[in-house]
mmCIF file of the N, C-alpha and C atoms, coordinates in Angstrom:
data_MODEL
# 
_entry.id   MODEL 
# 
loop_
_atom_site.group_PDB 
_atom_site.id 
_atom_site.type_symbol 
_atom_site.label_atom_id 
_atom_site.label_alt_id 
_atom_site.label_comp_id 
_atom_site.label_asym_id 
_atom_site.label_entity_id 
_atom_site.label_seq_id 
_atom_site.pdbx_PDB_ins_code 
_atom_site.Cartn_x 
_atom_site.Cartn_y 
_atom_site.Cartn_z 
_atom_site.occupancy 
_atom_site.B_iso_or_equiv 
_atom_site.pdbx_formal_charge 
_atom_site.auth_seq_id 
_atom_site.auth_comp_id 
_atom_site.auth_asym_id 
_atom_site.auth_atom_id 
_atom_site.pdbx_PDB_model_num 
ATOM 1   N N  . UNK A 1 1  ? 0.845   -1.174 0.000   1.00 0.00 ? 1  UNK A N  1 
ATOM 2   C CA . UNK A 1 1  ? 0.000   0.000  0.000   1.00 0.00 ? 1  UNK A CA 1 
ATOM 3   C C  . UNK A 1 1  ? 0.892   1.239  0.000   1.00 0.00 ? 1  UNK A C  1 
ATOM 4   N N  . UNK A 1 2  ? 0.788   1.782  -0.767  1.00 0.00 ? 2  UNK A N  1 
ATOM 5   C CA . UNK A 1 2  ? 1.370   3.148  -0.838  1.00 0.00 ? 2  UNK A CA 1 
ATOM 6   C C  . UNK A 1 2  ? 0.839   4.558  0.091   1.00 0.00 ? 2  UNK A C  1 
ATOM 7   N N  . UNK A 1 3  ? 1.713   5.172  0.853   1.00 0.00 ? 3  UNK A N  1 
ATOM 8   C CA . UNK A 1 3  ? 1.586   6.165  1.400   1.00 0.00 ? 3  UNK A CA 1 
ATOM 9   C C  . UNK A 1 3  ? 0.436   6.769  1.591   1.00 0.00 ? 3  UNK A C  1 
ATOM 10  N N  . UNK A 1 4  ? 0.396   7.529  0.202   1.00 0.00 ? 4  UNK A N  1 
ATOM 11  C CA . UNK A 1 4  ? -0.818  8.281  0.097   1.00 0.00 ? 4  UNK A CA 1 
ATOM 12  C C  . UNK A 1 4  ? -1.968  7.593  0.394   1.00 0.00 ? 4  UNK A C  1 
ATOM 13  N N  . UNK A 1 5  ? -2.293  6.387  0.039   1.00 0.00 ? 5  UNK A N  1 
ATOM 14  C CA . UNK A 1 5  ? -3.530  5.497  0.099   1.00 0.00 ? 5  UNK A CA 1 
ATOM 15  C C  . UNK A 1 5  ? -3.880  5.522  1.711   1.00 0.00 ? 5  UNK A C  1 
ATOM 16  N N  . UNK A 1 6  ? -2.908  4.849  2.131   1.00 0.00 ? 6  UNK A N  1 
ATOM 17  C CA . UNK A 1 6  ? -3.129  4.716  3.559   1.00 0.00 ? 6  UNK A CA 1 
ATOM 18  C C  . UNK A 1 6  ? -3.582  6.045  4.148   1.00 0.00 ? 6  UNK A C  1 
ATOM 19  N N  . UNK A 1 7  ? -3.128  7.371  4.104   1.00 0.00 ? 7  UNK A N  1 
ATOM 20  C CA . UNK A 1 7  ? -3.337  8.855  4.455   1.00 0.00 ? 7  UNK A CA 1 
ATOM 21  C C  . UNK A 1 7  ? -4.874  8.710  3.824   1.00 0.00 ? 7  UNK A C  1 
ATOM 22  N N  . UNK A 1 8  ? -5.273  8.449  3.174   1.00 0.00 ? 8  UNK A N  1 
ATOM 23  C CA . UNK A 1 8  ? -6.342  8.924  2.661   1.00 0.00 ? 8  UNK A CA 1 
ATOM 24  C C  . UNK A 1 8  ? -7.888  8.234  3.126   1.00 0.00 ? 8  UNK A C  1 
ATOM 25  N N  . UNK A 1 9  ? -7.567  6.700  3.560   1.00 0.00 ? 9  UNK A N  1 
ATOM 26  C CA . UNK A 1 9  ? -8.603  5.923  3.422   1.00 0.00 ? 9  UNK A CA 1 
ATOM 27  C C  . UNK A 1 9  ? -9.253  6.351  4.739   1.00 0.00 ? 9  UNK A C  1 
ATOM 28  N N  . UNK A 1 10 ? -8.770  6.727  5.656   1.00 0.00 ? 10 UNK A N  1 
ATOM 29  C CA . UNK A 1 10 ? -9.701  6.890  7.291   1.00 0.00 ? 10 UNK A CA 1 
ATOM 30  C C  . UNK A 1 10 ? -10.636 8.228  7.055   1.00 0.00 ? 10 UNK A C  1 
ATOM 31  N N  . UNK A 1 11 ? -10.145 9.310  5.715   1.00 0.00 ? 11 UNK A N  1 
ATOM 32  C CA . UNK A 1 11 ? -10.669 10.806 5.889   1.00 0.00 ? 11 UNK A CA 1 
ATOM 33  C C  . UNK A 1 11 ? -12.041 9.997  4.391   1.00 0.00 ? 11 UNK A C  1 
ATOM 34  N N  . UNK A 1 12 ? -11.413 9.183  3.760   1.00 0.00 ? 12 UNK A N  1 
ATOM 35  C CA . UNK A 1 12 ? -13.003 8.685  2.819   1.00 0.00 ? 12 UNK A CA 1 
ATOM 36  C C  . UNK A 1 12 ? -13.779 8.041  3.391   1.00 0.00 ? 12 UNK A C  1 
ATOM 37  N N  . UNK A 1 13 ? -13.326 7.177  4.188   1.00 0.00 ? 13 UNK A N  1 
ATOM 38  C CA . UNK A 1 13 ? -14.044 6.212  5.069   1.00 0.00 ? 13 UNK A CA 1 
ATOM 39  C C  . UNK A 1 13 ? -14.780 6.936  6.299   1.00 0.00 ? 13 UNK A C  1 
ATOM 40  N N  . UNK A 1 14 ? -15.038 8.194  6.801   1.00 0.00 ? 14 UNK A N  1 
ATOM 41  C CA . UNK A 1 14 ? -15.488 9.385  7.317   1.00 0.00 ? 14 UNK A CA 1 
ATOM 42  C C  . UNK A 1 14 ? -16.496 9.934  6.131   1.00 0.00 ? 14 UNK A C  1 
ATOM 43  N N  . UNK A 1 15 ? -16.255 10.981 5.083   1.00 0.00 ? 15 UNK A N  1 
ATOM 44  C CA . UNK A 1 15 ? -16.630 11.239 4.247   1.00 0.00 ? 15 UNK A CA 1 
ATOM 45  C C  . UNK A 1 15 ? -17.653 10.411 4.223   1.00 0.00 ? 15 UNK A C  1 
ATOM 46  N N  . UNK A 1 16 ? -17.625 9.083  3.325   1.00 0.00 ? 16 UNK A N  1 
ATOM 47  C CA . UNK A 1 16 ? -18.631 8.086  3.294   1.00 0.00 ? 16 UNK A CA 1 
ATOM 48  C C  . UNK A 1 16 ? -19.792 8.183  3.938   1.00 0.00 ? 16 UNK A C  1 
ATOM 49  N N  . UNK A 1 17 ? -19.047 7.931  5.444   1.00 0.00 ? 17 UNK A N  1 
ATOM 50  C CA . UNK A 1 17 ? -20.465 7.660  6.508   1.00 0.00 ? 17 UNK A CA 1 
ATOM 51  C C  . UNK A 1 17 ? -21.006 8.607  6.320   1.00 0.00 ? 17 UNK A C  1 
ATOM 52  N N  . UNK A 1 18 ? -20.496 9.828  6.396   1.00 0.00 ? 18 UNK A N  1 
ATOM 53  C CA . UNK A 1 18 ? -21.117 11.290 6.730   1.00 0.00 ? 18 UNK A CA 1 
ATOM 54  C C  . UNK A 1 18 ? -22.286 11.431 5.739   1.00 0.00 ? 18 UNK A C  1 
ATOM 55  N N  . UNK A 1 19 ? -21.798 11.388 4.289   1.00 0.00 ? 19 UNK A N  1 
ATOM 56  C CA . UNK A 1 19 ? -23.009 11.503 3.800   1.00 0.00 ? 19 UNK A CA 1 
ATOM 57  C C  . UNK A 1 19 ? -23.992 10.296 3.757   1.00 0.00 ? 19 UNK A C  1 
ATOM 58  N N  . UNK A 1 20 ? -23.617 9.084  4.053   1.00 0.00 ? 20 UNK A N  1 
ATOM 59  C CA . UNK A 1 20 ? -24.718 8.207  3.847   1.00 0.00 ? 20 UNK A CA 1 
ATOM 60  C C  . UNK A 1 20 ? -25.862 8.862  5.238   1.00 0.00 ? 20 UNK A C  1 
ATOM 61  N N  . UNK A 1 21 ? -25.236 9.100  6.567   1.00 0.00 ? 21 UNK A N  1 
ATOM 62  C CA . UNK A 1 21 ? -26.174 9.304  7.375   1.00 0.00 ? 21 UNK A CA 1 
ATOM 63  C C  . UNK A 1 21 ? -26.922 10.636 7.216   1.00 0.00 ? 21 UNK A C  1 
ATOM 64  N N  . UNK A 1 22 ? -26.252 11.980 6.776   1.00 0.00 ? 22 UNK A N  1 
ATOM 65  C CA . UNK A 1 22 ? -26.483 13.145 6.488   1.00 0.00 ? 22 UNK A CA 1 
ATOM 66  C C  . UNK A 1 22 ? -27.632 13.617 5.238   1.00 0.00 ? 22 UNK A C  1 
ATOM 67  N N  . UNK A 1 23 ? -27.334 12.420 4.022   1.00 0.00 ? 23 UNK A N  1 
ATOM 68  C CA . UNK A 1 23 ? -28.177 12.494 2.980   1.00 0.00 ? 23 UNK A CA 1 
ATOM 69  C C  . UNK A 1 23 ? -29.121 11.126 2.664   1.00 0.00 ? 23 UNK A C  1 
ATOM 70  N N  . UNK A 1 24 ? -28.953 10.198 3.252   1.00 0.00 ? 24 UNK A N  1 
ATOM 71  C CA . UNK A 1 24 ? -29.812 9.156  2.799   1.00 0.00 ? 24 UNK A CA 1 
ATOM 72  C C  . UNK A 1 24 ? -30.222 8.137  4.021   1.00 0.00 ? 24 UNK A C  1 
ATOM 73  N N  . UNK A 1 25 ? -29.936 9.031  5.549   1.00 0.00 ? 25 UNK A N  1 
ATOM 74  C CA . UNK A 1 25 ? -30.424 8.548  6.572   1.00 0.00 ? 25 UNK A CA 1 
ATOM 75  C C  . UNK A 1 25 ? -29.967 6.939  6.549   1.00 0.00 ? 25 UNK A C  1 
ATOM 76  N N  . UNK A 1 26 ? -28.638 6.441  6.365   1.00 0.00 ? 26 UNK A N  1 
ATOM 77  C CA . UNK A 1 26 ? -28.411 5.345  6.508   1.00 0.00 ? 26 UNK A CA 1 
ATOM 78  C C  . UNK A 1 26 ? -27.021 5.294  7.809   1.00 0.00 ? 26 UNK A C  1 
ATOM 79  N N  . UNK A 1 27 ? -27.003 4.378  8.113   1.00 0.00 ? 27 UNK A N  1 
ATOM 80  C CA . UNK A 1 27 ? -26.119 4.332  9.058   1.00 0.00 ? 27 UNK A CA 1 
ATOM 81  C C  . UNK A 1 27 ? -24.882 3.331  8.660   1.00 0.00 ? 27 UNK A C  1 
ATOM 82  N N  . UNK A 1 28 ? -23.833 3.764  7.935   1.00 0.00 ? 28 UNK A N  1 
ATOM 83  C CA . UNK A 1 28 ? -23.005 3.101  6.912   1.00 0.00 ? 28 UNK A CA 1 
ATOM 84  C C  . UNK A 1 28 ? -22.031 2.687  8.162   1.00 0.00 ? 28 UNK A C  1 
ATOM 85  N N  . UNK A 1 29 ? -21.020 1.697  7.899   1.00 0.00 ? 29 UNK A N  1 
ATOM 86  C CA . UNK A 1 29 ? -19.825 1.560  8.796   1.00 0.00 ? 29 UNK A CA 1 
ATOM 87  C C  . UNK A 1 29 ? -18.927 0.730  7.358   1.00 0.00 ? 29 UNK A C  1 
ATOM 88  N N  . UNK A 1 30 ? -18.172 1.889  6.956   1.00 0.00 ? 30 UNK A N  1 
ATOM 89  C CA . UNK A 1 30 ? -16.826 1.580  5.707   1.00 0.00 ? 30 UNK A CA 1 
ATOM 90  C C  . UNK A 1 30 ? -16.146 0.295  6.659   1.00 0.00 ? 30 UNK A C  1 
ATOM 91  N N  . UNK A 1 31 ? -15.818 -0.584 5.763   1.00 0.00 ? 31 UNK A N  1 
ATOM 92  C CA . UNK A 1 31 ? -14.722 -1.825 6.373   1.00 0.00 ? 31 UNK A CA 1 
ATOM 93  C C  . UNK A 1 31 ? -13.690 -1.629 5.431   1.00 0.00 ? 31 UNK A C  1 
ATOM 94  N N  . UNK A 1 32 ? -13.972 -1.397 3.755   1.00 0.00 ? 32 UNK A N  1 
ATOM 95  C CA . UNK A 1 32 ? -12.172 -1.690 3.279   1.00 0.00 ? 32 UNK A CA 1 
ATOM 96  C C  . UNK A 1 32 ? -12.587 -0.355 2.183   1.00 0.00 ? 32 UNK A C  1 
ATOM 97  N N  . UNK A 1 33 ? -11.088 -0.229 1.861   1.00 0.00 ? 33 UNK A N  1 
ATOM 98  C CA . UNK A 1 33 ? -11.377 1.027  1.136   1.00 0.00 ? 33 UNK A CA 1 
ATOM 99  C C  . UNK A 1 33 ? -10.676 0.620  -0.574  1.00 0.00 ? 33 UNK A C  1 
ATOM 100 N N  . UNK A 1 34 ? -10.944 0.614  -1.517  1.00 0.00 ? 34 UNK A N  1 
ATOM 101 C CA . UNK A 1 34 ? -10.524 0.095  -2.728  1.00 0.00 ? 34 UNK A CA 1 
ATOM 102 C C  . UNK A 1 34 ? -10.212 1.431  -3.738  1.00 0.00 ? 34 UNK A C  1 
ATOM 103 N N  . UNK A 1 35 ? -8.813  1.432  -3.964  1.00 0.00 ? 35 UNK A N  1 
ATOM 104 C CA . UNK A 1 35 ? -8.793  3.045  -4.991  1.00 0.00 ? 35 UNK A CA 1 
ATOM 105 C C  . UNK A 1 35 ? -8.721  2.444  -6.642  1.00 0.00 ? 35 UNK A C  1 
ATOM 106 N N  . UNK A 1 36 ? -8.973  3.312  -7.494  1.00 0.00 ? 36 UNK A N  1 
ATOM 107 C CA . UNK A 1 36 ? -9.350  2.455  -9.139  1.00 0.00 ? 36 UNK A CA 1 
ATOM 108 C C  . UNK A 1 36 ? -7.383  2.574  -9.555  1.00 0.00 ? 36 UNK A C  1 
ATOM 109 N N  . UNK A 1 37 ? -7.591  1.652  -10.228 1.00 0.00 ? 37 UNK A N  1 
ATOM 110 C CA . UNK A 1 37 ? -6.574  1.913  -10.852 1.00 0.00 ? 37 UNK A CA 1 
ATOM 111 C C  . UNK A 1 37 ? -6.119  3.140  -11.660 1.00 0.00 ? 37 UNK A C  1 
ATOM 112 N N  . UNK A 1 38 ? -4.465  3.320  -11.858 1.00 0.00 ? 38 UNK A N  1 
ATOM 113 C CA . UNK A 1 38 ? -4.659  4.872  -12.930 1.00 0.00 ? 38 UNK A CA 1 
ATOM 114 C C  . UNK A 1 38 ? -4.002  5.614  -12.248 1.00 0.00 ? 38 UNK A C  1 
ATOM 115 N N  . UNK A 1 39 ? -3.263  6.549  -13.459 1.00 0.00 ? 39 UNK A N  1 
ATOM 116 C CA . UNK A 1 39 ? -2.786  8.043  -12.853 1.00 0.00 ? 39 UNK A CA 1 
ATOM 117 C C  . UNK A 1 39 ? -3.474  9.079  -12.567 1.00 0.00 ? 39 UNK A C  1 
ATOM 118 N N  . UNK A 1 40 ? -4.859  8.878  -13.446 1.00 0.00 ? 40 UNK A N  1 
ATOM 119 C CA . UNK A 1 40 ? -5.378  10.090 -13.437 1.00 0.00 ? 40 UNK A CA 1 
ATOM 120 C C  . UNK A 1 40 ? -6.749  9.879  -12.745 1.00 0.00 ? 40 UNK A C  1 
ATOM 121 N N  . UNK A 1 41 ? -7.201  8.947  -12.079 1.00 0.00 ? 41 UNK A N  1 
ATOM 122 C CA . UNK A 1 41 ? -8.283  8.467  -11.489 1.00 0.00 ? 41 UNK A CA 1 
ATOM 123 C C  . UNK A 1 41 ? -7.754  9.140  -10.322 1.00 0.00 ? 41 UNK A C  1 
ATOM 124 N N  . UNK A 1 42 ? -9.462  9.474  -9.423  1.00 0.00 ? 42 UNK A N  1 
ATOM 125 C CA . UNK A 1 42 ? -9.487  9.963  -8.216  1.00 0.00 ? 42 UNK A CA 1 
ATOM 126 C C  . UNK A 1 42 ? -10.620 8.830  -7.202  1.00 0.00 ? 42 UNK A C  1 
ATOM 127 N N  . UNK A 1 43 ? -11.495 8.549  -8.190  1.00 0.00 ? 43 UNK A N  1 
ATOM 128 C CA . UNK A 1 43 ? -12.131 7.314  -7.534  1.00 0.00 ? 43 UNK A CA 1 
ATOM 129 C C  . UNK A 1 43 ? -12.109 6.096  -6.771  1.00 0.00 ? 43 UNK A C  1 
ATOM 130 N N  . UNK A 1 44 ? -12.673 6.198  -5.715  1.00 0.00 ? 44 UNK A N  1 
ATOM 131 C CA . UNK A 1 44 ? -12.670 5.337  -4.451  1.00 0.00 ? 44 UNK A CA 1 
ATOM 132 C C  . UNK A 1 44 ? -14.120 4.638  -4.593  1.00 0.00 ? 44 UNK A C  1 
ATOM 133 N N  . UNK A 1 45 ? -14.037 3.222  -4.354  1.00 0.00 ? 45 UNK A N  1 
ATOM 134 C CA . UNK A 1 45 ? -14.937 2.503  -3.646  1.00 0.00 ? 45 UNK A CA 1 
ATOM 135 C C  . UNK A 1 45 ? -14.986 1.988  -1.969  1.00 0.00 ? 45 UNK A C  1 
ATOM 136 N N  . UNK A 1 46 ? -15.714 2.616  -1.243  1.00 0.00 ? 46 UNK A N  1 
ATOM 137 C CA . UNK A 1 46 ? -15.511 2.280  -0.212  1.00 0.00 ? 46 UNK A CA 1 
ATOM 138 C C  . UNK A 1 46 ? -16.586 0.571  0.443   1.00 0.00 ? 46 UNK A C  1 
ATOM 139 N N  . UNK A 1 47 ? -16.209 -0.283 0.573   1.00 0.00 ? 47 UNK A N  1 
ATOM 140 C CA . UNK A 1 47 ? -17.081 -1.035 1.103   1.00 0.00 ? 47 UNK A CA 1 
ATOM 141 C C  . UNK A 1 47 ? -17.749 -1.334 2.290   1.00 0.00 ? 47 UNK A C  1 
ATOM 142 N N  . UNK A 1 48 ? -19.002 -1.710 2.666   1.00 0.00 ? 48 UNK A N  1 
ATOM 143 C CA . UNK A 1 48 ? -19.217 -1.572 4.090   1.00 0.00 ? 48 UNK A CA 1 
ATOM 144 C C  . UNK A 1 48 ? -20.596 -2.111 4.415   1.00 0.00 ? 48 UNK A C  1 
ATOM 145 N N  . UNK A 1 49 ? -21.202 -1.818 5.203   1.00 0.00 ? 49 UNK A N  1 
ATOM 146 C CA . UNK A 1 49 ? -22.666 -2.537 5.499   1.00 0.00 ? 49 UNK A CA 1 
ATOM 147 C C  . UNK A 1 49 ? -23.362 -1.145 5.767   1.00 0.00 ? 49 UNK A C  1 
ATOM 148 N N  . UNK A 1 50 ? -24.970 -1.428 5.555   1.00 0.00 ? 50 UNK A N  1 
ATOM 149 C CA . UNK A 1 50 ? -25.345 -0.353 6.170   1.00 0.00 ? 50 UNK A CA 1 
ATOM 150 C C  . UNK A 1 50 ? -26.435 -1.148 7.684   1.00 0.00 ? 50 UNK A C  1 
ATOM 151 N N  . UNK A 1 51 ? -26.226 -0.566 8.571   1.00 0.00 ? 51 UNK A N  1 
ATOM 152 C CA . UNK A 1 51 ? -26.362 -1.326 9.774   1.00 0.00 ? 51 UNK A CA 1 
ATOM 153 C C  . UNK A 1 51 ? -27.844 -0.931 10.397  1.00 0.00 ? 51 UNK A C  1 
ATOM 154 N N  . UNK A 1 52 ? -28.769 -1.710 10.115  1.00 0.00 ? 52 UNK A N  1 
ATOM 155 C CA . UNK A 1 52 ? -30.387 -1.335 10.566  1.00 0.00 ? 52 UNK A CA 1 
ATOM 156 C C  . UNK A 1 52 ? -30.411 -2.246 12.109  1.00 0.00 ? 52 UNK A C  1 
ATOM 157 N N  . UNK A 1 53 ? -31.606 -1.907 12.473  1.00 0.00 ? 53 UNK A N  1 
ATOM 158 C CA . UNK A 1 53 ? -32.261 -2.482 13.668  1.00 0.00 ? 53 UNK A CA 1 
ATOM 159 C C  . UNK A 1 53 ? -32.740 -4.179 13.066  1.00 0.00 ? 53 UNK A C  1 
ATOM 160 N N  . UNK A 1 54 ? -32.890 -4.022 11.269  1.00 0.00 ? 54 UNK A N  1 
ATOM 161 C CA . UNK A 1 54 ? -33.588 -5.556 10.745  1.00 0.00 ? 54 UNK A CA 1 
ATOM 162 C C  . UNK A 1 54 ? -32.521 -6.270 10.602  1.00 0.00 ? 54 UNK A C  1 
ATOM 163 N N  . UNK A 1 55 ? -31.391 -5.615 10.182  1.00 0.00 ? 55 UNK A N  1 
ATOM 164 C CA . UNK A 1 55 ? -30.276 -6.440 9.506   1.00 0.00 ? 55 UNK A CA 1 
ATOM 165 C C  . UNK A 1 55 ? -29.234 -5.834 8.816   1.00 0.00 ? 55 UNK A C  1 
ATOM 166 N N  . UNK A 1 56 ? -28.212 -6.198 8.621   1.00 0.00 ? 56 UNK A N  1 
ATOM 167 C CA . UNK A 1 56 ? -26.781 -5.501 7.717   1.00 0.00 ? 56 UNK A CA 1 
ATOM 168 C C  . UNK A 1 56 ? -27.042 -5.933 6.422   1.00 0.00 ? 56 UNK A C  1 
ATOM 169 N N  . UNK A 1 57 ? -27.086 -4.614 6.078   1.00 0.00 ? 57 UNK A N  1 
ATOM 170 C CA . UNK A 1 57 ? -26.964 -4.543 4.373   1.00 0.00 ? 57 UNK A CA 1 
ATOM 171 C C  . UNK A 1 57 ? -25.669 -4.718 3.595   1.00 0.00 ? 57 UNK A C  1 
ATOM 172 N N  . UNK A 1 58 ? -24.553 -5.063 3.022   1.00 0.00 ? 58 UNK A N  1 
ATOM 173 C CA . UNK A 1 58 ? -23.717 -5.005 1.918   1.00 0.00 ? 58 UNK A CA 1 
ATOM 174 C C  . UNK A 1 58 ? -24.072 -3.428 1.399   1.00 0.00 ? 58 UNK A C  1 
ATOM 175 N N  . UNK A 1 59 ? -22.981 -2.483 1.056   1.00 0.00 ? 59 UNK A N  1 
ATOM 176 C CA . UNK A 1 59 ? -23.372 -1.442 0.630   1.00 0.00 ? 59 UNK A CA 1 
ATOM 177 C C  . UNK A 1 59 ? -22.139 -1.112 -0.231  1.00 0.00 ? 59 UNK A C  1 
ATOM 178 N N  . UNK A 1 60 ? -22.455 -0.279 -0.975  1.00 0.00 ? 60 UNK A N  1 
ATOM 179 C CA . UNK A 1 60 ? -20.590 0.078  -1.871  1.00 0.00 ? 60 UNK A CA 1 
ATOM 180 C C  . UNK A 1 60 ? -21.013 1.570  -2.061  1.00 0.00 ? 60 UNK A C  1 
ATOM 181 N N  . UNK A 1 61 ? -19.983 2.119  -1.377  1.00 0.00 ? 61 UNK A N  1 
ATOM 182 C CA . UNK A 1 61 ? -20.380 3.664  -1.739  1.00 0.00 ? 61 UNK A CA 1 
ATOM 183 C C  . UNK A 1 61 ? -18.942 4.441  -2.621  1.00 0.00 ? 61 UNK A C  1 
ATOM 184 N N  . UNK A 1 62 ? -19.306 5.113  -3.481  1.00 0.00 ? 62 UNK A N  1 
ATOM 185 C CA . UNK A 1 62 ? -18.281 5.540  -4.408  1.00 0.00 ? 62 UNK A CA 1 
ATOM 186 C C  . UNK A 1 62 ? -17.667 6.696  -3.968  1.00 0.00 ? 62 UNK A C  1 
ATOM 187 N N  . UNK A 1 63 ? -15.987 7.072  -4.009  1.00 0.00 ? 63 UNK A N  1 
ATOM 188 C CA . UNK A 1 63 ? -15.622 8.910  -3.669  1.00 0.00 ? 63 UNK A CA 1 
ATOM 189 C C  . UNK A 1 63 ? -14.982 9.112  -4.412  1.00 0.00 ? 63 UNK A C  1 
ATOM 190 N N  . UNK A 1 64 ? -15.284 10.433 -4.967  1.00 0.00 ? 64 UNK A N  1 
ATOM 191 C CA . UNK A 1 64 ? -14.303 11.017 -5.783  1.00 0.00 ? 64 UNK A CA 1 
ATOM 192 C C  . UNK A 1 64 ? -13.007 11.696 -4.566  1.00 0.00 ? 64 UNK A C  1 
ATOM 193 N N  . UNK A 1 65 ? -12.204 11.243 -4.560  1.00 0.00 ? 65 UNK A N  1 
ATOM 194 C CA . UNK A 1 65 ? -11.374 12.215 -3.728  1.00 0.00 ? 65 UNK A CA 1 
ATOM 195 C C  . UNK A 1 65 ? -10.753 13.442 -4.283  1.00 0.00 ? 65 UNK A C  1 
ATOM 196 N N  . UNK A 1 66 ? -10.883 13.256 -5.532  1.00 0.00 ? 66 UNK A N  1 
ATOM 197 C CA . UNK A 1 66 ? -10.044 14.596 -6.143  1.00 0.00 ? 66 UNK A CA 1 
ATOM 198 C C  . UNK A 1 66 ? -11.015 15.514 -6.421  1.00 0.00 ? 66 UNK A C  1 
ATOM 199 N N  . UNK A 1 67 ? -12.277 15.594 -6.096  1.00 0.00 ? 67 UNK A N  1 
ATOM 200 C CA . UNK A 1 67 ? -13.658 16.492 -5.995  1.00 0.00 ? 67 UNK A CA 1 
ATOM 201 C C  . UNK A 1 67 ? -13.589 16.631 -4.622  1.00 0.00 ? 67 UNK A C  1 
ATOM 202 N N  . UNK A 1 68 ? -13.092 17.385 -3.986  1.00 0.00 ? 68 UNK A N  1 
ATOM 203 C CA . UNK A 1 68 ? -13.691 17.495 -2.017  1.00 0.00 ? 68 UNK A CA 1 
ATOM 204 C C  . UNK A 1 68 ? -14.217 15.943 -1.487  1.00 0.00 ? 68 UNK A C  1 
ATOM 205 N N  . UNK A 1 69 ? -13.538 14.861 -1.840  1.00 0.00 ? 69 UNK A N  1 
ATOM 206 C CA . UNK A 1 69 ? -14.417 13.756 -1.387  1.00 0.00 ? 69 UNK A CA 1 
ATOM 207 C C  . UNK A 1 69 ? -16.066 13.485 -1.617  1.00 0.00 ? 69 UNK A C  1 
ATOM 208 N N  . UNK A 1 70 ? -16.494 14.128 -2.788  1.00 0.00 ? 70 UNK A N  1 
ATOM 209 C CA . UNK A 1 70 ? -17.578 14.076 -3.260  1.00 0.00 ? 70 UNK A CA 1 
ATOM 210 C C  . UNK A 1 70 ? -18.474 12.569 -3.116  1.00 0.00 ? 70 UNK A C  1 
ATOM 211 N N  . UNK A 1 71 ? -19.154 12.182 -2.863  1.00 0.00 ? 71 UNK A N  1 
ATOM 212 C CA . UNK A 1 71 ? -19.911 10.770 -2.837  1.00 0.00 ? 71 UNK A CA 1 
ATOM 213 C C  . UNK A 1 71 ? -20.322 10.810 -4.215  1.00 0.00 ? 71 UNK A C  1 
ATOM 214 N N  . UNK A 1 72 ? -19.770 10.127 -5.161  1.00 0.00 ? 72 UNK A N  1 
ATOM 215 C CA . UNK A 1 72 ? -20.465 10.461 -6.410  1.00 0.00 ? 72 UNK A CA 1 
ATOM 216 C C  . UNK A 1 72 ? -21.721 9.029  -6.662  1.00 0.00 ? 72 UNK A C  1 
ATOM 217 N N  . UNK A 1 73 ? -21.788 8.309  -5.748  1.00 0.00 ? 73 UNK A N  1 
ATOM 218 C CA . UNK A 1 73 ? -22.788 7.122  -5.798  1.00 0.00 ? 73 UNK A CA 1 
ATOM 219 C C  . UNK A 1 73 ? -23.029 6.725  -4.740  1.00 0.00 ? 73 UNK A C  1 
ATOM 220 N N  . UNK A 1 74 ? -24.077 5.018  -4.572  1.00 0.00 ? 74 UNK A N  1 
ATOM 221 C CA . UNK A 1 74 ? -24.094 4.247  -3.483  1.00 0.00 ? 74 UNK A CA 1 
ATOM 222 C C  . UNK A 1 74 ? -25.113 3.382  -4.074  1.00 0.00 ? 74 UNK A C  1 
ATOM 223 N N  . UNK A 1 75 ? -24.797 1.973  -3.677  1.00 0.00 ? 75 UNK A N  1 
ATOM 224 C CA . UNK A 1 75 ? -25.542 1.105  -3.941  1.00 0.00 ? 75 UNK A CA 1 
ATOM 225 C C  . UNK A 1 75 ? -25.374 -0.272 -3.107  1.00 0.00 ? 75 UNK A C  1 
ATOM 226 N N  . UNK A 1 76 ? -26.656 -1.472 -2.946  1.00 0.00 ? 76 UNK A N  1 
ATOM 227 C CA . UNK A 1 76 ? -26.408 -1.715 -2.074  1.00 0.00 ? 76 UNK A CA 1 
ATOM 228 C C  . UNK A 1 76 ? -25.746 -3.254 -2.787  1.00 0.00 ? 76 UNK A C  1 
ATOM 229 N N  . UNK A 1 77 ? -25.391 -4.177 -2.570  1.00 0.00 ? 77 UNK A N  1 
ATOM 230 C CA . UNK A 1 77 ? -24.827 -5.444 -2.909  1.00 0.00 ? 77 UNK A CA 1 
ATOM 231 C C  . UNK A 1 77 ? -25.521 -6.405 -2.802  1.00 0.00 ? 77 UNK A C  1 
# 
């Protein structure tokens, strides 16, 4: 894992939650953080569950990091 990756994954893996709970009232918890391949890619998949009172969902939420950590998606698995 390279430097930067590691620096980066705890502030997307934040990001993430924030908006899943902030904009889509979900209660996300990121487990691994996956960056795309590429020089010029900024895109992150973060993986994780989204954690109800019924049951844990599988969830994949997308970041642009080179946009302010933008959530540019989310879907569930």
């Amino acid at each position: 894992m390279k430097v930067e990756t590691a620096f980066f994954k705890p502030i997307i893996s934040f990001f993430s939650a924030t908006y899943m709970k902030d904009e889509e009232d979900v209660d996300f918890v990121p487990k691994d953080v996956k960056f795309s391949g590429g020089e010029d890619l900024s895109t992150v998949l973060v993986h994780g569950y989204a954690n109800s009172k019924e049951k844990k969902k599988e969830v994949s939420v997308t970041v642009d990091y080179g946009d302010d950590y933008r959530v540019t998606g989310y879907g569930y698995n």
